[in-house]
C-alpha positions as a Markdown table, in Angstrom:
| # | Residue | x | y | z |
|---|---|---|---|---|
| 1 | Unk | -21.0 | -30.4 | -30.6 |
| 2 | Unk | -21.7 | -31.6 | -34.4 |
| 3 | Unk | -19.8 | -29.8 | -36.6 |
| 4 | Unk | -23.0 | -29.2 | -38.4 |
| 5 | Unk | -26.0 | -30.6 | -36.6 |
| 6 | Unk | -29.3 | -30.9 | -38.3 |
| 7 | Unk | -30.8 | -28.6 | -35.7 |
| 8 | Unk | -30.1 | -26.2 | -32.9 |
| 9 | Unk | -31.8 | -24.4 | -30.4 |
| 10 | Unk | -32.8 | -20.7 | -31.0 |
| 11 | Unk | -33.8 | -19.7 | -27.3 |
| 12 | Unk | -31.9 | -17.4 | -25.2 |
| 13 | Unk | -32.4 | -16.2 | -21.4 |
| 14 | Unk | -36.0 | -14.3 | -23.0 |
| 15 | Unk | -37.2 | -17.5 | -23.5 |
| 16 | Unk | -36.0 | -18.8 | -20.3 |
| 17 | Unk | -37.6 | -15.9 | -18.5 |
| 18 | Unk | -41.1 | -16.2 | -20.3 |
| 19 | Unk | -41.0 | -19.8 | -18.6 |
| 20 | Unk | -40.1 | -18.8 | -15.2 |
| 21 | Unk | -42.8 | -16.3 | -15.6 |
| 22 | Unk | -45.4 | -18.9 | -16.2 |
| 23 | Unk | -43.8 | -21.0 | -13.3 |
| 24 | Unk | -44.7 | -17.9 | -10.7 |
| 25 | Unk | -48.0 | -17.2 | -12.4 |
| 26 | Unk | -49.5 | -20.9 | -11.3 |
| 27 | Unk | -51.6 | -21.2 | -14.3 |
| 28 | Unk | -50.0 | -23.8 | -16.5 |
| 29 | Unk | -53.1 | -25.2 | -18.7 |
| 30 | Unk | -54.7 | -22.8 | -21.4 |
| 31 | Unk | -55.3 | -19.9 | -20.4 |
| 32 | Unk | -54.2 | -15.9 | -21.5 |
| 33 | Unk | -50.9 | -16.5 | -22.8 |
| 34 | Unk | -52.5 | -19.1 | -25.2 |
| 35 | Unk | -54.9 | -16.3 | -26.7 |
| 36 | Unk | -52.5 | -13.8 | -26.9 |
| 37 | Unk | -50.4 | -16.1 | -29.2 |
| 38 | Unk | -53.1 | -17.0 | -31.2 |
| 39 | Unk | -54.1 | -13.7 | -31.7 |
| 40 | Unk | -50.3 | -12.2 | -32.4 |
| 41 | Unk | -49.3 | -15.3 | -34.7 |
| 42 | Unk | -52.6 | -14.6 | -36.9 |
| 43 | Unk | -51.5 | -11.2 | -37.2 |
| 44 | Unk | -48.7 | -12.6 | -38.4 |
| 45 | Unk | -49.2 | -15.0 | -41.0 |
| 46 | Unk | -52.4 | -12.9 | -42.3 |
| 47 | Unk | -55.1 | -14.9 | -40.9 |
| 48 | Unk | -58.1 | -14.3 | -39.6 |
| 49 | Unk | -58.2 | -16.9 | -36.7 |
| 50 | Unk | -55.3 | -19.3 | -35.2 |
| 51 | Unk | -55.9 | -21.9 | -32.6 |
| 52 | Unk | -53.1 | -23.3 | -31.2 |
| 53 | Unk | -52.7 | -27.2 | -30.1 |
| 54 | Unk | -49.9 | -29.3 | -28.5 |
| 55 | Unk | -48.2 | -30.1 | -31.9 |
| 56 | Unk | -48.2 | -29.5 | -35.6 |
| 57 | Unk | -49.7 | -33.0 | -35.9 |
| 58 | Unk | -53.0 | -32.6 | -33.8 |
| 59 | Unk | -53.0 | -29.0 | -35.7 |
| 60 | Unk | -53.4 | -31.3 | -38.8 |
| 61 | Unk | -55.7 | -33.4 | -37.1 |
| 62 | Unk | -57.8 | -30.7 | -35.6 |
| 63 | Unk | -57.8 | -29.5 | -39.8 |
| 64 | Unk | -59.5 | -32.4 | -40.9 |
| 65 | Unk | -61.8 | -33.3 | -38.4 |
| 66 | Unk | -63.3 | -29.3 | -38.4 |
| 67 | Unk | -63.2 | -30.4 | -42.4 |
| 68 | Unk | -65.3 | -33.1 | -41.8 |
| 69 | Unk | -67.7 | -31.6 | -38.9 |
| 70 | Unk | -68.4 | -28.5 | -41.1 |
| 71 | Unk | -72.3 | -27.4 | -41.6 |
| 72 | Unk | -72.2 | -27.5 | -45.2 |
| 73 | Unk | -70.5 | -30.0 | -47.5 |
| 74 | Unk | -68.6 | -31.4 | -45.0 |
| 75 | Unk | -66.1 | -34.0 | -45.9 |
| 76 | Unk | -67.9 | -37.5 | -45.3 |
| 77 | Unk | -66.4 | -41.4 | -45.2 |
| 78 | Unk | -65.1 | -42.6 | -48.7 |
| 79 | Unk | -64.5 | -39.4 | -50.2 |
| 80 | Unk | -60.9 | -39.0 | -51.4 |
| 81 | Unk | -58.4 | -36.5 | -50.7 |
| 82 | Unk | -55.5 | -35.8 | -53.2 |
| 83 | Unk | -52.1 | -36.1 | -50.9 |
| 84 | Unk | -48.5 | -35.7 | -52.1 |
| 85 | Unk | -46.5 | -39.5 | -52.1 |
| 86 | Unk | -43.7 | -37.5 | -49.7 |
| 87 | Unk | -44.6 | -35.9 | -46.6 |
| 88 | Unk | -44.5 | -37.1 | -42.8 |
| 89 | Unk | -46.9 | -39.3 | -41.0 |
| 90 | Unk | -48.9 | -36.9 | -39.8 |
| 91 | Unk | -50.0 | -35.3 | -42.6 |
| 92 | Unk | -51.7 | -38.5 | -44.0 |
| 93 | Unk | -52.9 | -40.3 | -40.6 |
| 94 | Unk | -55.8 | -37.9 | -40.0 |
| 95 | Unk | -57.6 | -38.4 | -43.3 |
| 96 | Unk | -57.7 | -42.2 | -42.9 |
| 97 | Unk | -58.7 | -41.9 | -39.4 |
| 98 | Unk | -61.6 | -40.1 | -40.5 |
| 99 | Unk | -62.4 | -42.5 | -43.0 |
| 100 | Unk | -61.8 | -40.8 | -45.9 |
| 101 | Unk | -59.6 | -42.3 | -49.1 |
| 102 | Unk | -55.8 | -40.8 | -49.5 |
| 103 | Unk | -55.1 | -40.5 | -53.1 |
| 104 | Unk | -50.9 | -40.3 | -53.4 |
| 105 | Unk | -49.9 | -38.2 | -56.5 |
| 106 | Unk | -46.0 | -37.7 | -57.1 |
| 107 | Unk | -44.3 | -34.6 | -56.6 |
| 108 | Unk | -42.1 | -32.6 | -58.7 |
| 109 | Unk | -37.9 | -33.5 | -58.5 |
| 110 | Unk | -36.8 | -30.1 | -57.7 |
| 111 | Unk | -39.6 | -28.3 | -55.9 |
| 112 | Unk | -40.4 | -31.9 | -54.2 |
| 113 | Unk | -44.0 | -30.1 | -53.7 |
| 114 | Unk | -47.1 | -31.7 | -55.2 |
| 115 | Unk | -47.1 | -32.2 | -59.0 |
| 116 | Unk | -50.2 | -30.0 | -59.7 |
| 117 | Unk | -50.6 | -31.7 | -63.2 |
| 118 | Unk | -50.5 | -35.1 | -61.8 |
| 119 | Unk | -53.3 | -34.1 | -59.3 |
| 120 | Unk | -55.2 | -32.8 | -61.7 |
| 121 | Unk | -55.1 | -35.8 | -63.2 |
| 122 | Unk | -55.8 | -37.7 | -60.2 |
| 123 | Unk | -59.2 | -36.2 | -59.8 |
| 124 | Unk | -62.3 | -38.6 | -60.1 |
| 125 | Unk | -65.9 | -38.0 | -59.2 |
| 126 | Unk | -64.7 | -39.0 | -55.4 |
| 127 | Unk | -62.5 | -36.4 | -54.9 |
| 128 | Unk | -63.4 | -34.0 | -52.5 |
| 129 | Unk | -60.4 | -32.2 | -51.4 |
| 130 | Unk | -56.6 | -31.3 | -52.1 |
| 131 | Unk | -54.1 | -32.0 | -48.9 |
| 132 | Unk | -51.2 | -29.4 | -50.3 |
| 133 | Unk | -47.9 | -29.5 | -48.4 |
| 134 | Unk | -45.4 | -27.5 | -48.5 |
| 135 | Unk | -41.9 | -29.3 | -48.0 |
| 136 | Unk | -38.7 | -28.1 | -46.6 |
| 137 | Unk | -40.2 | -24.4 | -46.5 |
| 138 | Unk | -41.0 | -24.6 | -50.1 |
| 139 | Unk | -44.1 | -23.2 | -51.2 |
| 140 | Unk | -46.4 | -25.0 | -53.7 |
| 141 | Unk | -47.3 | -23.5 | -57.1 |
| 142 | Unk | -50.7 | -21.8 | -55.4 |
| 143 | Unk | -51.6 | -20.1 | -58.5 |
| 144 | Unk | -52.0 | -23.4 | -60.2 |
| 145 | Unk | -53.6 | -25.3 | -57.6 |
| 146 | Unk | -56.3 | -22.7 | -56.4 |
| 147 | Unk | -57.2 | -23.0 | -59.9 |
| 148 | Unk | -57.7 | -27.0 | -59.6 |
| 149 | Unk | -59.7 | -26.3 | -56.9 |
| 150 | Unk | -61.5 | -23.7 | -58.2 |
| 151 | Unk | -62.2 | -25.7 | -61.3 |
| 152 | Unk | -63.5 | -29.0 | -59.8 |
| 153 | Unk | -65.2 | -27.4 | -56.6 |
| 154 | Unk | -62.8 | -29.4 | -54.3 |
| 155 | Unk | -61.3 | -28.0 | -50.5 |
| 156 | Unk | -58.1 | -27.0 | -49.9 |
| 157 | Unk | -56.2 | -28.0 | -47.2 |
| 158 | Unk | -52.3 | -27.4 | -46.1 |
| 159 | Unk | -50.1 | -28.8 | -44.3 |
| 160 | Unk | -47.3 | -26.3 | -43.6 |
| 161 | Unk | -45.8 | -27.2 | -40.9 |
| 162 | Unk | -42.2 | -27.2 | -42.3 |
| 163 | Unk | -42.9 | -23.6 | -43.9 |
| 164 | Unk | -43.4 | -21.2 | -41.8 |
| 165 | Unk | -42.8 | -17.6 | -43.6 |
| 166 | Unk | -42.4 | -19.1 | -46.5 |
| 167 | Unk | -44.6 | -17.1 | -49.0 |
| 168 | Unk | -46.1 | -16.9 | -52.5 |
| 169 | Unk | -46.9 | -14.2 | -54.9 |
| 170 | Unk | -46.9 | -12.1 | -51.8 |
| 171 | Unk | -49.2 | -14.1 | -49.3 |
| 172 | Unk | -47.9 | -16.5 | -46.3 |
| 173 | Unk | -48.3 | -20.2 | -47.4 |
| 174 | Unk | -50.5 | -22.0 | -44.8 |
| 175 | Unk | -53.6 | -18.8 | -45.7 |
| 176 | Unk | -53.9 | -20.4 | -49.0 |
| 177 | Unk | -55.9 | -23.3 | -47.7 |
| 178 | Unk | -59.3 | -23.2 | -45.9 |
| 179 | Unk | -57.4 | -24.0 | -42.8 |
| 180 | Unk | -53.7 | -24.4 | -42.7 |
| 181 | Unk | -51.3 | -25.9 | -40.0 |
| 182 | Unk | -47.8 | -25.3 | -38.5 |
| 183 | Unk | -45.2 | -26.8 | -36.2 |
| 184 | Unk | -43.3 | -25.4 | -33.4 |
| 185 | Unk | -41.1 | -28.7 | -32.7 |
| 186 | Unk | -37.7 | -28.1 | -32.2 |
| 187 | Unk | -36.1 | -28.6 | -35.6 |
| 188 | Unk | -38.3 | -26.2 | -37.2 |
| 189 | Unk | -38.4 | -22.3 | -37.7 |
| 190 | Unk | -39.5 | -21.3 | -34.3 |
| 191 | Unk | -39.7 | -23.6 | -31.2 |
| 192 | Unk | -42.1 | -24.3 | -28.4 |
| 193 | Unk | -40.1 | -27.5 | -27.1 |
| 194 | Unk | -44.0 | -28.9 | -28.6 |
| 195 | Unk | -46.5 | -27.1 | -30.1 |
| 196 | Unk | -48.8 | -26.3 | -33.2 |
| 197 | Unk | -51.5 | -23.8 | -34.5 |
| 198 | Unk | -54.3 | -24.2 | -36.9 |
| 199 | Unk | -55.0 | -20.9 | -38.9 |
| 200 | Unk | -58.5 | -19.7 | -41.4 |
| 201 | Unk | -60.5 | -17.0 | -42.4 |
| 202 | Unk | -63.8 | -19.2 | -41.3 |
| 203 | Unk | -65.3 | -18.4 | -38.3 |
| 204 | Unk | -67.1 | -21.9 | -38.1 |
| 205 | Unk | -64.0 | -24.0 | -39.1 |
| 206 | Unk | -62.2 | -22.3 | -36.0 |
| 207 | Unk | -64.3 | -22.7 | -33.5 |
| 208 | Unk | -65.1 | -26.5 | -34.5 |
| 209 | Unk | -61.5 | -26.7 | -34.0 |
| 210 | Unk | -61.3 | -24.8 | -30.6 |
| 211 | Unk | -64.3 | -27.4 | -29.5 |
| 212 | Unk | -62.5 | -30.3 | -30.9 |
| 213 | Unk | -59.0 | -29.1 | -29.4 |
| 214 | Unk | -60.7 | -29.3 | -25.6 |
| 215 | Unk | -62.9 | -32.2 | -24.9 |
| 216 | Unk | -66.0 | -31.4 | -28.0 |
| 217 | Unk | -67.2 | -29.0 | -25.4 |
| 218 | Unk | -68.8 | -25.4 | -25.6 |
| 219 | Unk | -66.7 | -23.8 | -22.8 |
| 220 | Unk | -64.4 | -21.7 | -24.8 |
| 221 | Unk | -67.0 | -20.9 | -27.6 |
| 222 | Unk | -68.5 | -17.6 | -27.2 |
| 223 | Unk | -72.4 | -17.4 | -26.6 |
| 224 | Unk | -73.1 | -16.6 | -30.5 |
| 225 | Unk | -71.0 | -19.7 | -31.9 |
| 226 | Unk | -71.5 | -21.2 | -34.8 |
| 227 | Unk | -71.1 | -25.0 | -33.3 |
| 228 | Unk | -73.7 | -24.9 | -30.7 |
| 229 | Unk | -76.4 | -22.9 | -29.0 |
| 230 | Unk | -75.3 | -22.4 | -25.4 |
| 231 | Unk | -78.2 | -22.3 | -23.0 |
| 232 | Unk | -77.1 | -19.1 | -20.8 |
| 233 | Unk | -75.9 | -21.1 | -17.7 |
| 234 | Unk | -72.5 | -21.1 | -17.3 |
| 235 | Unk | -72.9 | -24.6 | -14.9 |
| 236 | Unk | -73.8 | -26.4 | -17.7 |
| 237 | Unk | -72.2 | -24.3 | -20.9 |
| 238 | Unk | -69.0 | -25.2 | -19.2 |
| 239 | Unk | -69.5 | -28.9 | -19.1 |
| 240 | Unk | -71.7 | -29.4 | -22.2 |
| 241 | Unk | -70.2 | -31.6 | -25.0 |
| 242 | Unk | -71.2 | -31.5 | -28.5 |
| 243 | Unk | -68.5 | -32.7 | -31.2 |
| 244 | Unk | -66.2 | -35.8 | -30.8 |
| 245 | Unk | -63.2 | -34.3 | -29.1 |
| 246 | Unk | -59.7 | -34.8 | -28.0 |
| 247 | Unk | -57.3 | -32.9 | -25.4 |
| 248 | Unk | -54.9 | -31.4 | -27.7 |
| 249 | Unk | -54.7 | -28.5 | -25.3 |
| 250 | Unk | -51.1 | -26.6 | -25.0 |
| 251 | Unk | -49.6 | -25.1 | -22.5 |
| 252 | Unk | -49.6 | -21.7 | -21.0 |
| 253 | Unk | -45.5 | -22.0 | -21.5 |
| 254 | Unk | -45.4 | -22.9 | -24.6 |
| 255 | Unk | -47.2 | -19.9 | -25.4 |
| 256 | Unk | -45.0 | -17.7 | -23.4 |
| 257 | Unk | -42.5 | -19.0 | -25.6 |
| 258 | Unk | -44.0 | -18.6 | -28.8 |
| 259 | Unk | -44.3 | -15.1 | -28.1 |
| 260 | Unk | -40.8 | -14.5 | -27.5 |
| 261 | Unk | -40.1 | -16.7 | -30.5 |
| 262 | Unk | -42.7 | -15.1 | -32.8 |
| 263 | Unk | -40.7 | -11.3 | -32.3 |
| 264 | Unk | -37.1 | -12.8 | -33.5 |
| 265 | Unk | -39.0 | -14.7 | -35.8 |
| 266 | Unk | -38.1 | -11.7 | -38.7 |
| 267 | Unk | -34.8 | -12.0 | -38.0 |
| 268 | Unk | -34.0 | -15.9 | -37.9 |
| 269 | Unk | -36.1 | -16.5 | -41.4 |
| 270 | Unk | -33.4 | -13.3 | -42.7 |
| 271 | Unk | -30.8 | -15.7 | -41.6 |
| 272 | Unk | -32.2 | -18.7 | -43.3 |
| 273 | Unk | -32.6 | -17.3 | -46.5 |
| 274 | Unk | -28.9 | -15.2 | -46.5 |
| 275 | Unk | -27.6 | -19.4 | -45.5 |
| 276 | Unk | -30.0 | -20.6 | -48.8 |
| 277 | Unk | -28.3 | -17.6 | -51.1 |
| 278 | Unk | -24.8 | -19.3 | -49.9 |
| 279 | Unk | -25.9 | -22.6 | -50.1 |
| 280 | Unk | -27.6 | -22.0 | -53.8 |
| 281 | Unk | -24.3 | -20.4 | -55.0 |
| 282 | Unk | -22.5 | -23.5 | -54.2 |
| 283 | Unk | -24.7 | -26.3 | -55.3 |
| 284 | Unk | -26.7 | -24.4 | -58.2 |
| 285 | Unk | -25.2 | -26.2 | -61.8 |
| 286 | Unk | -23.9 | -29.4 | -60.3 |
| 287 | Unk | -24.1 | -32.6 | -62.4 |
| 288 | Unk | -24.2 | -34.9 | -59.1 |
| 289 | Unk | -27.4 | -33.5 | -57.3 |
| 290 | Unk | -30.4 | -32.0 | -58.2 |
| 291 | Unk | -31.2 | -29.5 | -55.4 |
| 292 | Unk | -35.0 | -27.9 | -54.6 |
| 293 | Unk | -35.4 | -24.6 | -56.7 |
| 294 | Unk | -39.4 | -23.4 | -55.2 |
| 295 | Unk | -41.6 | -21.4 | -56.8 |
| 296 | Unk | -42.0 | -17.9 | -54.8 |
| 297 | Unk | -40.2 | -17.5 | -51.2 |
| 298 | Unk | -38.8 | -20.6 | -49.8 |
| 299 | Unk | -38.2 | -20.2 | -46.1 |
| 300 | Unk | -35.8 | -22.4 | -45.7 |
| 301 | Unk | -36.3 | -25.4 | -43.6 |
| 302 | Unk | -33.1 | -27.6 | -45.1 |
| 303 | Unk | -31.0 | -28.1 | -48.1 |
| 304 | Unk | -32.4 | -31.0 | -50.0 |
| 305 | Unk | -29.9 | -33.2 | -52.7 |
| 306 | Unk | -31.4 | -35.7 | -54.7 |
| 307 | Unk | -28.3 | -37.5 | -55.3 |
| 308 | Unk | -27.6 | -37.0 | -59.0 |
| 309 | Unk | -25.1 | -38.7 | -62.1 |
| 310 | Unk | -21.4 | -39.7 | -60.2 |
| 311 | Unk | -24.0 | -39.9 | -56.7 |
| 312 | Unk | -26.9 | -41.8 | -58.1 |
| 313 | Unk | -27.5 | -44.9 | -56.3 |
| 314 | Unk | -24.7 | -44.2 | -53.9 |
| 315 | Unk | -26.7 | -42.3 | -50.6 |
| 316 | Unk | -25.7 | -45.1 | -47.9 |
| 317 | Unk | -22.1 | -43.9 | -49.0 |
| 318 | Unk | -23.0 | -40.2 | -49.1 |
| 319 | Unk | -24.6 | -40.5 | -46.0 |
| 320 | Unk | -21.7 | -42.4 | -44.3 |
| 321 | Unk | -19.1 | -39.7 | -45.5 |
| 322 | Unk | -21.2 | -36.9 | -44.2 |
| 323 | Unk | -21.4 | -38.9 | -41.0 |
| 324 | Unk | -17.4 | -39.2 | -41.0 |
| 325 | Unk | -17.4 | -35.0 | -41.4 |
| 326 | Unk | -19.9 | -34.6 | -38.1 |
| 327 | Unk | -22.7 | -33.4 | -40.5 |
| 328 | Unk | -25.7 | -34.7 | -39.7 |
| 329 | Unk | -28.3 | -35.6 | -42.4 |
| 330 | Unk | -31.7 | -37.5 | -42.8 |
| 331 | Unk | -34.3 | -38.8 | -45.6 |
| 332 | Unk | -36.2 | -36.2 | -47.1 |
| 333 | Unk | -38.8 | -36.6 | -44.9 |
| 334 | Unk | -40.2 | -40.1 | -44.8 |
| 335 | Unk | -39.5 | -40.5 | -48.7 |
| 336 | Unk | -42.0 | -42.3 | -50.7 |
| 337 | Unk | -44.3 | -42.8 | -47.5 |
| 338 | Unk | -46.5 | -45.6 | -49.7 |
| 339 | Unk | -43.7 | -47.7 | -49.1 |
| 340 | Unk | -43.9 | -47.3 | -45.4 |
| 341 | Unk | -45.4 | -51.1 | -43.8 |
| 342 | Unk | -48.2 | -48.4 | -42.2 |
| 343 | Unk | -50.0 | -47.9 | -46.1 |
| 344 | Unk | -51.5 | -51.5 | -45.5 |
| 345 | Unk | -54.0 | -49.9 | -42.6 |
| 346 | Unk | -55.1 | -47.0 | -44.2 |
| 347 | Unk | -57.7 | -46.9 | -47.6 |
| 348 | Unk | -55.9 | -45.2 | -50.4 |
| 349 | Unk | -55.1 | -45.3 | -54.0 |
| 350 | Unk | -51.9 | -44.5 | -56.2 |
| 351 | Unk | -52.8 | -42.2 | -58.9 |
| 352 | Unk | -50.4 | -43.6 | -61.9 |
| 353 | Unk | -46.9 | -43.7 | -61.2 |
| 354 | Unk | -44.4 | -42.4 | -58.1 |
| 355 | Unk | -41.5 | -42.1 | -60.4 |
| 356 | Unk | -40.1 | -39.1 | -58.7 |
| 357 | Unk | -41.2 | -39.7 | -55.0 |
| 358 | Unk | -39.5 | -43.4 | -55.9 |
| 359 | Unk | -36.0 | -41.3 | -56.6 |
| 360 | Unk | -36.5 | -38.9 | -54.0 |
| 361 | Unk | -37.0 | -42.3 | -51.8 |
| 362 | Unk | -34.0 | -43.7 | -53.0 |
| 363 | Unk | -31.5 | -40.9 | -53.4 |
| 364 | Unk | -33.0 | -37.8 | -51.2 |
| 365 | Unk | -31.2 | -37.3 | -48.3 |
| 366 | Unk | -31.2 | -33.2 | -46.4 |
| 367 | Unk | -29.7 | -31.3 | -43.9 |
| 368 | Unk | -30.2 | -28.8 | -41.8 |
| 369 | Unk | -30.5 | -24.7 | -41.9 |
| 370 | Unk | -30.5 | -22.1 | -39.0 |
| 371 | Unk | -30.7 | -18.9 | -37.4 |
| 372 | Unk | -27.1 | -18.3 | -37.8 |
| 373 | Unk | -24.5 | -18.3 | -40.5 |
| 374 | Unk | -23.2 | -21.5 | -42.3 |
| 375 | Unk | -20.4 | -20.5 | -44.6 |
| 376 | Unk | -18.2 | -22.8 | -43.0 |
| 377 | Unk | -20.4 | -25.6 | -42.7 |
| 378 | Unk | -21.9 | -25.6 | -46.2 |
| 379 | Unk | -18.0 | -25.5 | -47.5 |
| 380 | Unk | -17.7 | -28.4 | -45.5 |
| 381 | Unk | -20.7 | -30.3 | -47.0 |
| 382 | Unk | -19.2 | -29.2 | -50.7 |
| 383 | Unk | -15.9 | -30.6 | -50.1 |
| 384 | Unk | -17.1 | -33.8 | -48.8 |
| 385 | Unk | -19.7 | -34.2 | -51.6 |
| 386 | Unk | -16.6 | -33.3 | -54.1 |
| 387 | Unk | -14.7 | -35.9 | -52.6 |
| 388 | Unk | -17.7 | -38.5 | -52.8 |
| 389 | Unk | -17.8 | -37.9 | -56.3 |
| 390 | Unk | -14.8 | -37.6 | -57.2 |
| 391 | Unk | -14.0 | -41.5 | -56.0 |
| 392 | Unk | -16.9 | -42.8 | -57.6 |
| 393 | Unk | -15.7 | -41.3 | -61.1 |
C-alpha cells in the first residue's frame, strides 16, 4: 500500500451489493437503473436533463457533436472554439474530430483555469464557442466568462469532469455551460469503475445526445422529440436511424453504482475540502511553490505545486524524492498539451503566447486528495518538499 497513493477506492459492501443486484436482475445493457441515475444525478447538480455514457470522454464527445447537430446555429466545420492550452485529451479530440478549429489560450498560474482575458482576446470573427474547463475541481471565473459569451454571442461549453461539486457563486460548475460533462473514472470524486454523464437545461441538446449515445436512432426518444418525427410503429421507431451515432451506452451496473456513490457523495466532497483546509494551511505563503487558489468552491480533485524559487527547474528531482517517500504524483494533467506530438493532426491555432501553460508544463506536478483524512500524508509531502529545498539552497 503507497504511503500516499494518488487514488483510492471509495466503495464498500453497498456498492458490491448494487452489483450483485444487477448480476440476479439479468439486464446488464441500459435499462432502469441508467434512468434513475440520470434522473437523481440531475437533481443533483441542478440540471434539467443528464444522459449518462460509458466515460467522461464520450460525455464530451456526445457535448460537441449535439453542439454541432443542433437546429439552430449549430456549430459547423472551420469555426473555432476557444480551449485552455492544459487540459486532457479528451477535452480537445472531439472538436477536431468534428472539424472545427481549437484555439489554445493560456491559463492563469494559480487557478490553472482559462485566462478569461486572454480568451477574450483570442476571439476573432471565427469564433463560435468557449470550451471552459474546470481543472483539478477548480471552478473557472463564470461571472467573467458568461459575460464573454454574452458579449460576443458565442456557446458555452464545459468540460468538468475533474470538478464535480465544485461550485460558483452558489451554482454547481458543469450547469454554467449549455451542456456540461463529468467523469466517473476511478481517480475522480465518485466512481463507476467507467462512466460519464452529459447534463443541460435544453430539451433538444439532450435528446440529440441520447440519439447520438445509442446508434443515431429514435428508440429511446419519446414520440414528441425534438430530433425526429417518429412514425407511430414501434417496428420501425425502434430501428429507425437519424443522426450519425456511436455506442457509448453504459451499463445497468454502473448505474447501480453511481447511485450508491451519488448518496455518500455529500460526505466524501466534506472530506476533500476539510484535507484542502489542511493542505492550504501548510503550503499557503511558500516561496518554493505556487499552489492553485480558485475562485468560488474548489472541490478538490488534487493538490497542484507549480514548483517555485529553490524548486524551479528541479521537478525530475521533486518527483524522484516524492517517489523515495511512496507518494505518488503526476503532471498536471497533460501540461501544455500543444506540445503533445498529437497537435500535428488536429487544425488549431495558438492565441499569443503559453507562458504560463509552458511553466505549468515544466514545473507542475500534483497529487492526489480523498474521502478520508490526510494529516499524515500531507506532513509527509511538506517534509519532503522541505528537504528538497532545503539541499538545493
Amino acid at each position: 500500500m503507497t504511503s500516499y497513493p494518488l487514488a483510492t477506492t471509495s466503495w464498500d459492501e453497498r456498492e458490491l451489493e448494487a452489483i450483485r443486484a444487477v448480476m440476479a436482475s439479468g439486464h446488464f445493457t441500459m435499462g432502469e437503473r441508467v434512468r434513475e441515475f440520470e434522473s437523481a444525478f440531475a437533481a443533483f447538480v441542478g440540471s434539467r436533463y443528464a444522459v449518462m455514457s460509458n466515460s467522461g470522454s464520450s460525455a464530451n464527445l456526445l457535448m460537441v457533436a449535439a453542439a454541432c447537430h443542433r437546429a439552430d446555429s449549430p456549430l459547423r466545420p472551420g469555426d473555432e472554439v476557444i480551449v485552455p492550452a492544459v487540459s486532457w485529451g479528451t477535452t480537445y479530440y472531439p472538436v477536431a474530430q468534428y472539424g472545427l478549429r481549437l484555439r489554445f489560450v493560456d491559463v492563469d498560474l494559480r487557478t490553472l483555469n482559462l485566462d478569461v482575458a486572454q480568451a477574450a482576446a483570442a476571439v476573432t470573427p471565427r469564433t463560435r464557442a468557449v470550451l471552459a474547463v474546470n481543472l483539478l475541481g477548480a471552478p473557472n471565473q463564470f461571472d467573467q466568462l458568461e459575460s464573454l459569451c454574452a458579449d460576443n454571442g458565442l456557446l458555452l461549453l464545459e468540460d468538468n469532469c475533474e470538478a464535480l461539486g465544485a461550485s460558483f457563486a452558489g451554482r454547481q460548475t458543469g450547469t454554467f455551460g449549455a451542456m456540461g460533462t463529468f467523469s466517473f473514472f476511478f481517480s475522480h470524486h465518485m466512481s463507476t469503475m467507467e462512466g460519464g454523464m452529459s447534463v443541460t437545461d435544453d430539451r433538444e441538446l439532450a435528446e440529440l445526445m441520447t440519439s447520438l449515445r445509442a446508434h443515431g436512432w429514435t428508440r429511446e426518444l419519446g414520440d414528441d422529440n425534438l430530433v425526429h418525427p417518429k412514425v407511430g410503429n414501434d417496428f420501425d421507431d425502434l430501428f429507425r436511424f437519424v443522426l450519425p451515432g456511436y455506442n457509448l451506452r453504459p451499463l445497468e451496473m454502473e448505474a447501480a453504482i453511481g447511485l450508491v456513490q451519488l448518496d455518500k457523495l455529500p460526505s466524501m466532497l466534506a472530506e476533500r475540502r476539510a484535507n484542502a483546509t489542511r493542505f492550504l494551511a501548510l503550503f499557503r505563503g511558500r516561496d518554493d511553490v505556487i499552489i492553485q487558489e480558485p475562485p468560488g468552491d474548489s472541490s478538490w480533485f488534487g493538490f497542484s505545486f507549480v514548483l517555485s524559487g529553490p524548486l524551479e527547474g528541479r521537478r525530475a528531482q521533486v518527483a524522484a524524492a516524492l517517489a523515495a517517500a511512496d507518494v505518488e504524483c503526476r503532471p498536471i494533467v497533460a501540461g501544455d498539451f500543444t506540445k503533445n506530438p498529437v497537435i500535428k493532426l488536429m487544425p488549431h491555432d495558438i492565441a499569443g503566447e503559453l507562458p504560463n501553460a509552458g511553466r505549468i508544463d515544466r514545473d507542475g506536478l500534483f497529487v492526489g486528495n480523498h474521502h478520508y483524512p490526510l494529516d499524515e500524508e500531507l506532513q509527509l509531502l511538506a517534509r519532503v518538499l522541505d528537504d528538497v529545498s532545503a539541499g538545493a539552497a
